[in-house]
One Martini backbone bead per residue (centre of mass of N, CA, C, O) as a GRO file, in nm:
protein
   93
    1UNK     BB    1  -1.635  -1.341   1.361
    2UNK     BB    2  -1.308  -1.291   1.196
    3UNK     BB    3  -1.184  -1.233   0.909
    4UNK     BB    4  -0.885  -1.341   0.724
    5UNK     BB    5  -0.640  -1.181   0.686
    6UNK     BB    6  -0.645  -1.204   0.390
    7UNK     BB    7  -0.926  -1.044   0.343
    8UNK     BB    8  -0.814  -0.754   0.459
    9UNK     BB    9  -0.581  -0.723   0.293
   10UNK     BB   10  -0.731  -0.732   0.045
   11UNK     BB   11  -0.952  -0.484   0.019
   12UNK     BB   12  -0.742  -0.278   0.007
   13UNK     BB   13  -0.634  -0.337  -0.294
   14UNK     BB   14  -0.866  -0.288  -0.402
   15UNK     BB   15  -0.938  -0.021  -0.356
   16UNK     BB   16  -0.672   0.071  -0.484
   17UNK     BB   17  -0.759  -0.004  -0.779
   18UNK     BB   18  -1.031   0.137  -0.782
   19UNK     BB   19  -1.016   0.379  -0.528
   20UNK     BB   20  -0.712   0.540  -0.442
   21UNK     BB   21  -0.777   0.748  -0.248
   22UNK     BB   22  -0.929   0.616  -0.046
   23UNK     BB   23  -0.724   0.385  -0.007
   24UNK     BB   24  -0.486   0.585   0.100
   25UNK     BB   25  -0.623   0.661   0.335
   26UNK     BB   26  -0.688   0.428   0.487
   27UNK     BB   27  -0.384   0.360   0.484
   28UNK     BB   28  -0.250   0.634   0.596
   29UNK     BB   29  -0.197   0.840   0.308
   30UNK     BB   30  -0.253   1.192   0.241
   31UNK     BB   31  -0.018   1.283   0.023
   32UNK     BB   32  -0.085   1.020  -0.180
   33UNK     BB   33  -0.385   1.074  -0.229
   34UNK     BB   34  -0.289   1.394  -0.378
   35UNK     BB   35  -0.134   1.300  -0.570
   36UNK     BB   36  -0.316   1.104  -0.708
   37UNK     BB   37  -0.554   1.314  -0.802
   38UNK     BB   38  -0.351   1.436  -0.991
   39UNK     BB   39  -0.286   1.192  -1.154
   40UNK     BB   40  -0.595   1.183  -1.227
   41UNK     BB   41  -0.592   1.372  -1.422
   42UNK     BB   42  -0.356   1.391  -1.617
   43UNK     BB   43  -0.399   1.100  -1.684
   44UNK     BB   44  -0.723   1.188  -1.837
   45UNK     BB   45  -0.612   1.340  -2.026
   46UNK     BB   46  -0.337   1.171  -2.145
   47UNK     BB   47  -0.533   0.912  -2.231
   48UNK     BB   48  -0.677   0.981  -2.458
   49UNK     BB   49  -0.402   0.858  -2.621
   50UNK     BB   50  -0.285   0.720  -2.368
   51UNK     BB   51  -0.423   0.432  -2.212
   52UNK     BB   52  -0.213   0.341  -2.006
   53UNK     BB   53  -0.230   0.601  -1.816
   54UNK     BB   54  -0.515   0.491  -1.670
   55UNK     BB   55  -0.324   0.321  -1.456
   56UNK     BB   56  -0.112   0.459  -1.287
   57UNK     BB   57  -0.324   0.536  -1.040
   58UNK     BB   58  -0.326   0.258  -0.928
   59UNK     BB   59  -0.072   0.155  -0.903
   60UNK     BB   60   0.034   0.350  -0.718
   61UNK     BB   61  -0.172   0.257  -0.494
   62UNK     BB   62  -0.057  -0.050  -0.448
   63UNK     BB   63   0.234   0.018  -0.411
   64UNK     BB   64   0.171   0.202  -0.169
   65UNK     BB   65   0.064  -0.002   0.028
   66UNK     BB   66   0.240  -0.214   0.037
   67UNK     BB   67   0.476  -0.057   0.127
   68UNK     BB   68   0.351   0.002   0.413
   69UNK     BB   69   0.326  -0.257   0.521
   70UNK     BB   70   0.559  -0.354   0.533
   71UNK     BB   71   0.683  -0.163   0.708
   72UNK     BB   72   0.542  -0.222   0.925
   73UNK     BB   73   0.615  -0.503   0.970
   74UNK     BB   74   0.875  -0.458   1.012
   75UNK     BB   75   0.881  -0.272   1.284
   76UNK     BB   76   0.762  -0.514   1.455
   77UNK     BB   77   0.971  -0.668   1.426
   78UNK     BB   78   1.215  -0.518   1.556
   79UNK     BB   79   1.080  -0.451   1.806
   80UNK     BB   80   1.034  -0.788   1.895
   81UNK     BB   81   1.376  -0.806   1.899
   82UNK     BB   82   1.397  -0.589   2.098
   83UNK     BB   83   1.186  -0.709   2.330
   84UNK     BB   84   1.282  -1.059   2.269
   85UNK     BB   85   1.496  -1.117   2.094
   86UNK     BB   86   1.585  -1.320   1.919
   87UNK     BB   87   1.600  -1.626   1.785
   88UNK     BB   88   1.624  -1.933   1.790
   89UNK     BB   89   1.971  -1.996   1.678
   90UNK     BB   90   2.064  -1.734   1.608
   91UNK     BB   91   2.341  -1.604   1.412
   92UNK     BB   92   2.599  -1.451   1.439
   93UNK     BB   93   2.905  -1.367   1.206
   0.00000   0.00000   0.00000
């Protein structure tokens, strides 16, 4: 049994979370996740003064995964509507 697309979907998420920069190799994006290494040094000299900004490599992390599975997903939409037409009803104005 394989399981359900949202717990698979929501893993990505986790490690992007906890784990940026493996979080976004996985997901695809090693120029974004050498970015992250560096903004995690970065961060954690500067994160000791405001402690905000040890949040700041997580964030980027999973904002950067959001951003491509969407962009994936456009792109399989687009796809599909030029391989299959639009959808029945569509009206075009």
């Amino acid at each position: 049994m394989h399981p359900p697309a949202l717990e698979v979907f929501a893993v990505i998420y986790v490690l992007a979370a906890l784990l940026p920069p493996i979080g976004l190799l996985l997901n695809g994006q090693p120029f974004s996740a050498i970015f992250n290494l560096v903004l995690i040094v970065f961060c954690a000299i500067f994160g000791l003064f405001f402690h905000v900004l040890l949040l700041v490599p997580s964030a980027h992390a999973v904002i950067a995964v959001h951003m491509k599975r969407e962009d994936r997903r456009h792109r399989e939409m687009v796809e599909a509507i030029r391989r299959h037409g639009p959808p029945p009803g569509y009206r075009v104005p």
